[in-house]
N, C-alpha and C positions, 0 to 999 in steps of 0.2 A: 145561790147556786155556785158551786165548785168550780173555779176555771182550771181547766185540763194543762198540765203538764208535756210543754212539747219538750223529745228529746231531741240529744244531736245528730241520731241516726235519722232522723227523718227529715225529709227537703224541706217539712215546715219550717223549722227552724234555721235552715240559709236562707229561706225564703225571705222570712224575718227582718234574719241580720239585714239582708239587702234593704231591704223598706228603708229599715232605722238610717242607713249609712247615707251623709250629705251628700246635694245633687253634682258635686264638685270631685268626689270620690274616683268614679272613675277616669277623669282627666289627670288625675294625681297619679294612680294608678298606671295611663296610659303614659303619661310621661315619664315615669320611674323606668319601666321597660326599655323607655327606647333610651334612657340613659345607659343603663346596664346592657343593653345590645351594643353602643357604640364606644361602653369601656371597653365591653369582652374584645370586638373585633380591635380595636387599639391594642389590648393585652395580647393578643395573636400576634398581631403584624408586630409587635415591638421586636428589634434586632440585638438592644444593648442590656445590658447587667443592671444597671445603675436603678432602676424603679424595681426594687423589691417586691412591691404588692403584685406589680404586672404579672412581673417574672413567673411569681405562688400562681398565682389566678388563671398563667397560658399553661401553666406545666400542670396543673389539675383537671381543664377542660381536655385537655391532650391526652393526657391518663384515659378519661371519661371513652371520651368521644372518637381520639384518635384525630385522625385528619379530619373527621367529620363535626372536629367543636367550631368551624367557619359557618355551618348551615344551620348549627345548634344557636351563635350568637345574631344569625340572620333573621329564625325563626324568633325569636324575645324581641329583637328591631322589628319586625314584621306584628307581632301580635298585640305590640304598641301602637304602633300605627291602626290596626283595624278598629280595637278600643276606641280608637279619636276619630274614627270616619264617622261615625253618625253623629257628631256635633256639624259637620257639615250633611246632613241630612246624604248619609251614603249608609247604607244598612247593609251589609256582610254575614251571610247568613253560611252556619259551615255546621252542618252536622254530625249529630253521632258516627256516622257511617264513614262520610273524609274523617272527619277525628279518627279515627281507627282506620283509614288507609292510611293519611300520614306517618301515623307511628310506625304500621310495617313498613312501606316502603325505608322511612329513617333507619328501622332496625336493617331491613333486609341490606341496605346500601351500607351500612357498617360492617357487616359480616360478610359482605362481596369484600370490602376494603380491604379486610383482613386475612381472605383468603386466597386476595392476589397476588398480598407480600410475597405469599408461598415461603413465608420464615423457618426455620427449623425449628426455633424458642419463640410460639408464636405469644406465651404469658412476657416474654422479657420484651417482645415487639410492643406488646401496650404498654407495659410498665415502662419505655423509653418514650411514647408518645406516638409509635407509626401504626399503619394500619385504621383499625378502626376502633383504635382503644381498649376496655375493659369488656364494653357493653360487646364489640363486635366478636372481641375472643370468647366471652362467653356465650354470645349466639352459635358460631363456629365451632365450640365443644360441643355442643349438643350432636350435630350431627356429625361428630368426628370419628364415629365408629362407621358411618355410610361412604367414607373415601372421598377425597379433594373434589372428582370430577360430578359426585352428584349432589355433593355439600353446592355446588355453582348454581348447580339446574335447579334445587333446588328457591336458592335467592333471588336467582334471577326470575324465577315463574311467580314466587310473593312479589317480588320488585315490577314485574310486568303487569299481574292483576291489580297491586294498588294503586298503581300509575292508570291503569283503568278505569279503577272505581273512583279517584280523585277527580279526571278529567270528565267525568258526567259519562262517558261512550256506551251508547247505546247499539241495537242492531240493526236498528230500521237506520241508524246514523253511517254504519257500513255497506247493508244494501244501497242506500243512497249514492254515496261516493263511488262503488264499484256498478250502478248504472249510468253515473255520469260518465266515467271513464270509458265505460262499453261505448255509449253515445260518440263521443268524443274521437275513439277509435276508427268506426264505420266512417267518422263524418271524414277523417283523411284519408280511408282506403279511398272514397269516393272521390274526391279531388285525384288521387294521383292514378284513378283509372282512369279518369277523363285525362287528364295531362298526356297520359301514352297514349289512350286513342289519339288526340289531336297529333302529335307529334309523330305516330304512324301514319295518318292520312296526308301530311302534310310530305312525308317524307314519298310515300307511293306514288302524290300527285308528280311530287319534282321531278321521280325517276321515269314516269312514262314521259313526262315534257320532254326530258332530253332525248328518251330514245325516239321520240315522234318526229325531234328537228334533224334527227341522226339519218332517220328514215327516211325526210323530205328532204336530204340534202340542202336543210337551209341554216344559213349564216349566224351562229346563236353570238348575242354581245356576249363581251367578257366579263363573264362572273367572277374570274381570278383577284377582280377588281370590288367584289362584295365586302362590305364592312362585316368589324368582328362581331361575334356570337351577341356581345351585350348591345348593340348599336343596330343589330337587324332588323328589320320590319318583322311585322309577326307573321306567322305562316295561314289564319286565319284569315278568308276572303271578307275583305272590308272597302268600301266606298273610296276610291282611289282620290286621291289628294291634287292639286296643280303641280305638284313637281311629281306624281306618276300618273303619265296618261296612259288611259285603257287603248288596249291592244282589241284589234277586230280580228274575229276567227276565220274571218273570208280568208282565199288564197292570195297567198303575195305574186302579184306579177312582175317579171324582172326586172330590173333597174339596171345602171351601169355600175360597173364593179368598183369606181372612184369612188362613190357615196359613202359618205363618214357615217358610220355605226352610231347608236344612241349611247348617252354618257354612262349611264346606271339603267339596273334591270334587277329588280326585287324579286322575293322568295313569292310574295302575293298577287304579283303579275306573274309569274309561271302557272300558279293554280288557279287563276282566271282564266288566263289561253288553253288551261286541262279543260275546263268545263265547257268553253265554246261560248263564257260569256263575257258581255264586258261587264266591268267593276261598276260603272254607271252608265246611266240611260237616258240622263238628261241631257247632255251633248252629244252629239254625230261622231261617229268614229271617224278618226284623221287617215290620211292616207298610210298603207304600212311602211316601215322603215326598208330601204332598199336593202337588200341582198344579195350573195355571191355564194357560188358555190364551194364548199371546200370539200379539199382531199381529205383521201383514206389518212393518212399520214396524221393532217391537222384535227380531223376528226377525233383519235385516240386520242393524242394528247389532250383536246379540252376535255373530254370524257373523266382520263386519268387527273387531270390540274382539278376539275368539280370535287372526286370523288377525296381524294386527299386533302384538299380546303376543308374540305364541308366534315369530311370527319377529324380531323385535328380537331378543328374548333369545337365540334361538339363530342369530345372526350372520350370519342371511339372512332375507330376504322370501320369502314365501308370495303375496304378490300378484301382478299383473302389472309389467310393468318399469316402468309408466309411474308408479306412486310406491312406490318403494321401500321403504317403512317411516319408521321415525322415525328410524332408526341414522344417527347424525352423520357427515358427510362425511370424505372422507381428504385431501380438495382442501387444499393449507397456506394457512394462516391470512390471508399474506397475497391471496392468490388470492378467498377469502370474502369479505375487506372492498373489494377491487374490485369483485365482480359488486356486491355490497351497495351501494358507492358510483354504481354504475353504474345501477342499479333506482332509486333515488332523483335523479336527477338526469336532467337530459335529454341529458346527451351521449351517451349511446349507447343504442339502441332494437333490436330484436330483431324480424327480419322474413322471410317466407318466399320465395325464392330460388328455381323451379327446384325445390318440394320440398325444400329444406335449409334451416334456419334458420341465418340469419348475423346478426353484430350490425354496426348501421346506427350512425354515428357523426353528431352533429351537431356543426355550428363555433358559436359563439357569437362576440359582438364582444369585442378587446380592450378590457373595461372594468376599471378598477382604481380604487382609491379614492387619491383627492388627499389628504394631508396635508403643508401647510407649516407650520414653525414660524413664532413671531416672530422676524424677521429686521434686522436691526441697521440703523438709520439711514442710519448710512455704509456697508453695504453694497450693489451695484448691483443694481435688481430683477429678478427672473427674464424678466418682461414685455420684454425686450429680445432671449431667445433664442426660436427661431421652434418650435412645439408639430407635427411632425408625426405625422400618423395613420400607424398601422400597418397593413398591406396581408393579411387571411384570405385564406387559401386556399378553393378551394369546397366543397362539400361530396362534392360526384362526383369532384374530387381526390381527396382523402383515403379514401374508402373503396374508390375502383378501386386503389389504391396497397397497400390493407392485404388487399384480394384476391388483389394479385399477388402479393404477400408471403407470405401463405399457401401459394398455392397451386404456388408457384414451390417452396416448401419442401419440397412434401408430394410431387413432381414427384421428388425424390430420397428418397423414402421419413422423410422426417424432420416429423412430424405433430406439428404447433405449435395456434396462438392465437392473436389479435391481441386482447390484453384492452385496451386502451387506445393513446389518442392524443393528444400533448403537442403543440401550436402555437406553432412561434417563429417570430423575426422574418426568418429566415433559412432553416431547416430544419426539419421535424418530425420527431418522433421515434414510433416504433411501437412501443407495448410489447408484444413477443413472450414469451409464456408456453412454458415446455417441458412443459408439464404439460398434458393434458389428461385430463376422464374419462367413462367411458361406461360404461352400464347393462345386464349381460347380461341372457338371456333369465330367471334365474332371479331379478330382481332385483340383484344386488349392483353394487356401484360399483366399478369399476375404476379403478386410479389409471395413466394410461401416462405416460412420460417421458422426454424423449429428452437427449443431451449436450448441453451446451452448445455445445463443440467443434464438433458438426457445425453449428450453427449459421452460427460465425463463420467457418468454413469455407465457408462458399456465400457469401461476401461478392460474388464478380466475378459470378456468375451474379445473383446478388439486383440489382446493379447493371446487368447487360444487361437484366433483363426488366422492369426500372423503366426505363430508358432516360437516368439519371442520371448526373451526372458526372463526379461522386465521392458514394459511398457511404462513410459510420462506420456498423462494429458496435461496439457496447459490451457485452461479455458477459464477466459478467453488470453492471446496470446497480449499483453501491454504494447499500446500503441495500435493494435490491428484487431480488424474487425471477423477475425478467424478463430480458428481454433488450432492448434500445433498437438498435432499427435508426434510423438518421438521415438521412433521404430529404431533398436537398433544395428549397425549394421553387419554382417556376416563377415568380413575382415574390415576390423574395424584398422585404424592408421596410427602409427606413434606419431607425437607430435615432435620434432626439434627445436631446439633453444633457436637455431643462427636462423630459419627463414623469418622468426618473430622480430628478431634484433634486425632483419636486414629489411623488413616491411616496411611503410609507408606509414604505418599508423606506429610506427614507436619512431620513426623520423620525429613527427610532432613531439612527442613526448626528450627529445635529445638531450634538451639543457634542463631538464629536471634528473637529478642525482639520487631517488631515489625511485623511477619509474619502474613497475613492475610489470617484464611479459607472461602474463599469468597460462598465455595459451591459447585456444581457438573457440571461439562461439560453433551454436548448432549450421550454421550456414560457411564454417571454414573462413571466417574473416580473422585476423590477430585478436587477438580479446589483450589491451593494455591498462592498468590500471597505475593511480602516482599515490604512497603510501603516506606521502604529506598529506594530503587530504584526506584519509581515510579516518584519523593518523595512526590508528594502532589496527592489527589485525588478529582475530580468533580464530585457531582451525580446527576443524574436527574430525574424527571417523576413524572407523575400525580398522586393526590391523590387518596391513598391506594395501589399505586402500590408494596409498601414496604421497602422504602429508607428508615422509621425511624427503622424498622426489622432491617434492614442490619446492621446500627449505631448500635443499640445495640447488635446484635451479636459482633459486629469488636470492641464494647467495652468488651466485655463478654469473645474474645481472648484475650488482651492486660493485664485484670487483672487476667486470671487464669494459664497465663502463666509466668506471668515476678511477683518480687518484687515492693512494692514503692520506692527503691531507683535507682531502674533501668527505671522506664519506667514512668512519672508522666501525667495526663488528664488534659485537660481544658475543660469543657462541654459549651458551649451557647444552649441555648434553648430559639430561641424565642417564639416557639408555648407553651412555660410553660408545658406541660405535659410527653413530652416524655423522657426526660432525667433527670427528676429529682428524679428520682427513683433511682438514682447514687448516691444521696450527701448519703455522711457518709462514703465512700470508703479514705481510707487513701492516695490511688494512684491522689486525686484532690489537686490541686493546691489550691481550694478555694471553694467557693458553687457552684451548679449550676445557671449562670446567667440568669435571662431572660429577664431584663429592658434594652430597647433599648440603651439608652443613655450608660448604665454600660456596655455592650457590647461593645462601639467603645472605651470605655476607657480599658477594658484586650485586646483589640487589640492595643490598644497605648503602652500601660506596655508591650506587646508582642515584638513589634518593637524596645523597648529601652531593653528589657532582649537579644535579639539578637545581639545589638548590644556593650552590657555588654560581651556574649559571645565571640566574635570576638575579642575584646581585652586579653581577658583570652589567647585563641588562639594564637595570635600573640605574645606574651608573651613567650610560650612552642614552639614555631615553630611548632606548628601544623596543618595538614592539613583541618583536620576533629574531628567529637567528639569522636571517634573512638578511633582517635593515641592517641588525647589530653589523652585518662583517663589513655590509657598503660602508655604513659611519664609518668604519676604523679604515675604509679604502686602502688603496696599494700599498702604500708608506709603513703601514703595521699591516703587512698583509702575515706576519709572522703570530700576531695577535689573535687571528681568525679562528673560531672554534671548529670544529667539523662536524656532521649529521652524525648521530651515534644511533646505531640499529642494535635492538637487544633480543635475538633469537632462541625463542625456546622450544627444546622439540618436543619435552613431554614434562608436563604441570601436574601430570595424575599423581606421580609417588609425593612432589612435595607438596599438595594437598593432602594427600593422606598422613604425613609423619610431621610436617610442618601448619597447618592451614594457619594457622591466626597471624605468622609471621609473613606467609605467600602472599597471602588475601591483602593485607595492609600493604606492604610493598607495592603490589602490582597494582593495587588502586589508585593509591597517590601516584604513581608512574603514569599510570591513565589518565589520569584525570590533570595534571598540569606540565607531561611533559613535555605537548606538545610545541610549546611557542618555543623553549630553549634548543629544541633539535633532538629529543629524542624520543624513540621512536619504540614500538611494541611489537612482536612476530609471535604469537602463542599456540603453540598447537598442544594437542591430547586427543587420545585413543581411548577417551570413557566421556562419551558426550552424555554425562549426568549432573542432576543439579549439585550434588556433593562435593563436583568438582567444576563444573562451570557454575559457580554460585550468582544467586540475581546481582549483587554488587558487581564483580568482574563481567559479566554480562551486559550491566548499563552500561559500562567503560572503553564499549567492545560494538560501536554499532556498525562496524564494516568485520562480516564473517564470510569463512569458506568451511562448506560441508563436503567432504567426500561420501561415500557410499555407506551406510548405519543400517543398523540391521531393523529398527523398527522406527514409525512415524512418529513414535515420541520422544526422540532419540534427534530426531529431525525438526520437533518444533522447538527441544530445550536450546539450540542451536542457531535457528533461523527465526524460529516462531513460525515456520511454514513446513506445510508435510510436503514430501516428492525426494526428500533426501535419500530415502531407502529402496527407492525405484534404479538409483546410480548402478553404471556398470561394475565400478572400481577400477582401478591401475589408472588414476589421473582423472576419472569424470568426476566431475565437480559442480556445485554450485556455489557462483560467488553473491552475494549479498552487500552491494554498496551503501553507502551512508544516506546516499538519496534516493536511492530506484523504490518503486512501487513494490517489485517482487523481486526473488532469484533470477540468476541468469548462469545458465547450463554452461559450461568450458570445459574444455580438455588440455589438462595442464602437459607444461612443458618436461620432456624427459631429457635428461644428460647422463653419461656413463662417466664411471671409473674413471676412465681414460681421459675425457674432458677436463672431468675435476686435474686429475693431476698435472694436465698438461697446464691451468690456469696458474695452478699451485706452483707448479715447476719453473713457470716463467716470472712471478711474481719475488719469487725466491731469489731467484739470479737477478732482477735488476735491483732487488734491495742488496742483494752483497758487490754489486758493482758501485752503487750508491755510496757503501761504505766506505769501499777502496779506495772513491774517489774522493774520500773528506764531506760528501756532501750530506749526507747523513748518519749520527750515532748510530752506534751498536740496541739492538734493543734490551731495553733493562725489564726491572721489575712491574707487573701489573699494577696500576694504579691502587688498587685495591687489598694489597698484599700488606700495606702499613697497619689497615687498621687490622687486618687479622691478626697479624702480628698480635697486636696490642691484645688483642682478646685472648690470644692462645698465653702470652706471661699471666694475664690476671686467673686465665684457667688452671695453668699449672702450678702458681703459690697459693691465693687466697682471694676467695671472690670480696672480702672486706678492703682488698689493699687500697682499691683505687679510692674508697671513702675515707679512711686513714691519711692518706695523700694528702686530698684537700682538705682534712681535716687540720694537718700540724702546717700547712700554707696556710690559713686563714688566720691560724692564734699565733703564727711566727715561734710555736714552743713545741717540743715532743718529749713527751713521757708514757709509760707504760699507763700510768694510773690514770691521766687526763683521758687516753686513749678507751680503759677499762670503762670508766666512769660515762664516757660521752655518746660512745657505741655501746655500752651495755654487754660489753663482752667478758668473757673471764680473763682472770691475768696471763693465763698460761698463751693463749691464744692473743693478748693485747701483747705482750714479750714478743714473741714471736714476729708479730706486723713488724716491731723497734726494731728486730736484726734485718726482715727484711725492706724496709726504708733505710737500712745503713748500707746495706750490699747496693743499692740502687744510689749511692747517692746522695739523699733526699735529707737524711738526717748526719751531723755528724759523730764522733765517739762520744762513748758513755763518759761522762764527768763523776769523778770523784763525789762524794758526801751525797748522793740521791739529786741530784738537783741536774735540772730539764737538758736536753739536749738542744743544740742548736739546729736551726734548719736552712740548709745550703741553697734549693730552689725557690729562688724571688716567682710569686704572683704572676701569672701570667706564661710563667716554661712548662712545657711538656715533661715530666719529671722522666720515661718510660724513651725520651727519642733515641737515647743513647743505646739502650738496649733491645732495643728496635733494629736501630740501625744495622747494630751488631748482629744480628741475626738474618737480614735481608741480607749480607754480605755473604754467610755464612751461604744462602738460597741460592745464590749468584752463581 
């Protein structure tokens, strides 16, 4: 007989193989697995370069699998292990059916992974290893033509059935669970009905006992004396103990009024003496405790002392709503010490309405207290800038405003506060509480409170029904537990320089040289800021907002506060008008600049005087310019450097005709001028990234925004929107190095006439300075050498200065060496030879061809002479 042919499609034939294969097989088998699960996961976790295999091996599964090759090398550790459980007689049975949920759920959890990236290149997302790999982006094409939100619903509903079908869950396995929980439910409604019945019975008994002894005119002991809530006897009538003996319901006959009252008198002894019974039976009741009668008088109070005991402790009032007990507020802390602040002080008054009590706000005058220091001889008196007064708001402003406010709120269901009211020169501010709280009918205080969110949400309506013109919410306000709406006000106030400078709070600031009074906060306090600390500052906003104002107030503190030897200006002015009303000040370094080109050059001379300083530094072991001048103390007090300020009013145009030279300057400038003493003032009127670039912007983390015309304009600036809500003409937001948020100011304004009068008197003490020998004539700006030098090598040949140190180096000059070295033609290498002979450098032509001599030794400036010659000529 023929034996039949099994093929490979048929399980005969694995069946087979199995038979044939030794009993040791699959423990071979099981242990291969779990080796290769626990190389995979080692290839995973590896950090370094150096194991090449690894490296192949995590960067394939990653491809694969995505972030999901971790569950992929757990499942191969996992199905090595099962393999081996039945050698310890443990049999793991998993069929067809999990076989096939695990894989979708596997699938379905790759293609969530992948669709949460939410990548834009979700083929480059697997092909890098994130996501869910190959496998998961190819799940996610499929249903990529059904849209992101039902590609989710969809994996997540395969991911939720075969997490189903895995875990066995049956129905009768949910009926189950959701009858136990019914069960469960009833079983606590029913404890905590019984608990209120008890504690209502308990509570009825106590109330007729007292009014019974009220009634009988008899002597009740002092309950005021009852232990707290946790330490009480229970209200439950139970078997009285030796230390409480039962009370008899017979009448008490009178005694003498001397007799001492009993020590203690329990909640369970009252509801005994309710029923007429005693607590036990087995002993004879005692004689009753003597008695006296009391007054009407003492009556109330014990009545009042029970009923506020008894309800403190037990977490509500017995009284009526109108004082709740003694039980401490929920109101948060901050919210207490305002009304507190508010009850003490007259600005806000509480008045009835209409039947509603509202609080009445009063204005008081801008008063503040003056302190000036002692102020330096040579410096010029305050008495020259003009003091004016600050303009209140009325009073029927302010609180129809904090009305509308309210009520405009409460109009969309969001039931606020208006605890407070801040007065500035400019705007006021409302502080809006979210909190408020009300007293049910059983007593208790209620705490309500509503989001924030919806607050700052009603910003446009809160501005129509004020009739404002721009509206700031600040929610929440930093530091306070409010909200500051920022209304602002119908004559609004100019601020002056002299009440900043003669305050209290730039007193503090005195012995710092470059203190800056930027102006008034939303509440009319000085707003001071110190630019050393800052140390550079960025300004911004459209024109007339008042950034070139600000510049010269913050010029107008720097010179009537400090000397020239302490504190020295560099002005740029590209727009040519605004700063040139400075030159003649002894405190400039040089003229006011306003030629673009001469600009990037005092920024080149700026970079090299920095790094002139650094050496000084390093020299003195100094840290800063600070230590540097103490080290060199009085003896070279001639040696001292000064704070150098470098003020620019507008960066726009040399960004746009310069950037790569602006950009470079002012970053090195940022970035190390700080320790040597100098310092950064940047303003522009195109608050764009083209011009406030992210480099200049890292450099720059203390800015001021004036008023911009849109919020993106406000965040390239602050990184926060609110800048486009500003009034303009001086509202500001300053932005310090450390604060949390912006902070609102109105900057200081100076006139014409201030300026000149500063200029005018600075003027006259440097030409009396002169007269007197005490001080030089001023010469040329520091910065004017090297221009110099740039503008000869512009006007011959931009090859000369190479040429130069070319015939200094070889000690020889000839036309050809010259041709030959520079690769230039003869006509043009001739030419360098005459002018190296006109300058000096080389001397005459020698007979028979042979080299010229060279007169500048190594180390000389070949150009000083003609330099010099020329700065004389400037002179």
């Amino acid at each position: 007989m023929r034996q039949r042919i099994v093929r490979v499609t048929e399980p005969e034939f694995w069946q087979q193989m199995a038979d044939r294969l030794p009993s040791w097989a699959d423990e071979l088998g099981a242990i291969l697995l779990m080796v290769l699960g626990v190389v995979t996961l080692t290839a995973l976790f590896n950090s370094t370069s150096e194991a090449v295999l690894a490296v192949r091996l995590s960067d394939v599964l990653r491809r694969i699998f995505g972030h999901g090759a971790y569950l992929a090398a757990l499942a191969v550790l996992a199905s090595g292990i099962v393999l081996l459980l039945p050698k310890f007689g443990i049999t793991v049975r998993i069929g067809w059916a999990r076989f096939a949920a695990i894989e979708v759920v596997y699938g379905a959890f790759l293609a969530l992974l992948h669709l949460l990236a939410n990548d834009p290149e979700p083929r480059i997302l697997a092909r890098e290893g994130g996501g869910g790999g190959f496998i998961g982006w190819g799940l996610s094409y499929l249903t990529s033509s059904l849209g992101r939100p039902l590609s989710l619903a969809i994996f997540s509903a395969l991911l939720t059935g075969g997490l189903i079908v895995l875990s066995g869950l049956r129905r009768h396995h949910v009926r189950y669970a959701i009858s136990w929980l019914n069960e469960r439910l009833q079983t606590s409604i029913q404890r905590l009905d019984e608990m209120s019945f008890r504690r209502a019975a308990a509570e009825e008994a106590l109330t007729d006992t007292i009014e019974d002894w009220v009634a009988d005119d008899v002597a009740v002991p002092a309950l005021a004396r009852t232990s707290p809530p946790a330490r009480r006897q229970s209200v439950v009538p139970r078997a009285a103990t030796p230390r409480e003996e039962p009370m008899s319901s017979a009448p008490a006959a009178p005694v003498p009024a001397d007799t001492p009252a009993p020590e203690e008198y329990t909640l369970s002894d009252a509801a005994s003496s309710k029923n007429g019974k005693s607590a036990s039976t087995e002993e004879p009741a005692p004689e009753p405790p003597p008695v006296r009668k009391l007054t009407k008088k003492e009556r109330e109070e014990l009545i009042n002392q029970t009923r506020r005991t008894l309800g403190a402790s037990n977490g509500r009032s017995l009284r009526a709503p109108g004082n709740p007990g003694d039980r401490p507020s929920v109101v948060p802390r901050e919210f207490q010490q305002d009304a507190r602040a508010r009850t003490s002080t007259p600005r806000a008054k509480t008045r009835q309405i209409d039947g509603r009590i509202e609080r009445y706000f009063t204005v008081d005058d801008f008063t503040e207290v003056k302190k000036v220091g002692k102020r330096d001889d040579n410096l010029p008196p305050l008495e020259m800038l003009s003091d004016t007064e600050l303009n209140k708001p009325t009073e029927e402003e302010i609180n129809t405003n904090a009305r509308i406010i309210r009520d405009t709120l409460l109009e969309f269901e969001v039931e606020t506060e208006v605890i407070d009211v801040k007065v500035g020169p400019t705007v006021t501010m409302y502080a809006v509480s979210p909190y408020t709280e009300t007293v049910t009918e059983e007593g208790e205080r209620v705490l309500n409170r509503v989001r924030v969110s919806q607050i700052a949400n009603l910003n446009s309506d809160l501005a129509l029904a004020l009739s404002a013109k721009r509206l700031r919410i600040q929610a929440p306000v930093p530091g306070h537990s409010y909200v500051g709406v920022e209304v602002p006000n119908r004559k609004p106030s100019t601020v002056a320089l002299r009440p900043v400078l003669e305050s209290e709070r730039f007193y503090k600031y005195r012995k710092r040289p470059l203190a800056l009074p930027l102006g008034r906060d939303v509440s009319g306090e000085p707003f001071v800021a110190d630019l050393q600390t800052m140390p550079h500052l960025l300004i911004a906003g459209t024109t007339g907002s008042g950034k070139s104002i600000m510049l010269a107030s913050m010029t107008m503190a720097f010179v009537l506060n400090n000397p020239p030897e302490r504190v020295r200006l560099v002005l740029l002015d590209p727009k040519m008008v605004e700063l040139s009303r400075f030159n003649g000040l002894p405190h400039l370094l040089g003229p006011v600049e306003t030629d673009l080109d001469r600009i990037i050059g005092v920024l080149r001379w700026a970079t090299r005087e920095m790094d002139r300083r650094y050496k000084l530094l390093e020299k003195e072991a100094a840290r800063n310019l600070e230590i540097y001048n103490q080290l060199l103390g009085r003896r070279r007090k001639d040696e001292h450097l000064p704070y150098i300020v470098l003020i620019i009013d507008e960066i726009g145009d040399l960004m746009m005709q310069v950037p790569d030279d602006t950009e470079r300057y002012l970053t090195r400038l940022a970035q190390m001028a700080r320790a040597v003493g100098i310092h950064l003032m940047v303003a522009t009127q195109r608050p764009s990234v083209d011009v406030i670039t992210g480099l200049i912007k890292a450099n720059f983390p203390a800015r001021v925004s004036f008023a911009v015309a849109s919020s993106t304009d406000s965040r390239v600036i602050l990184d926060y929107t609110g800048a486009e809500s500003l009034m303009g003409r001086g509202d500001m937001l300053f932005l310090a190095p450390d604060a949390s948020g912006p902070q609102r100011v109105q900057g200081c304004y100076v006139s014409d006439e201030e300026v000149n009068a500063a200029v005018n008197y600075w003027k006259e003490w440097h030409q009396q300075r002169i007269a007197d020998g005490e001080l030089e004539p001023p010469g040329v700006a520091p910065w004017e050498r090297g221009m110099t030098r740039r503008e000869v090598l512009a006007e011959t040949d931009p090859m000369l200065e190479d040429a130069i140190a070319l015939v200094i180096a070889e000690g020889e000059a000839s036309a050809s060496m010259i041709q030959r070295r520079l690769a230039l033609g003869y006509p043009r290498a001739a030419r360098l030879m005459d002018l190296m002979a006109e300058l000096g450098v080389v001397g005459a032509a020698k007979p028979g061809g042979r080299t010229r001599e060279v007169l500048v030794k190594p180390g000389h400036d070949p150009f000083r002479k003609l330099v010099e010659d020329r700065m004389k000529n400037k002179r």
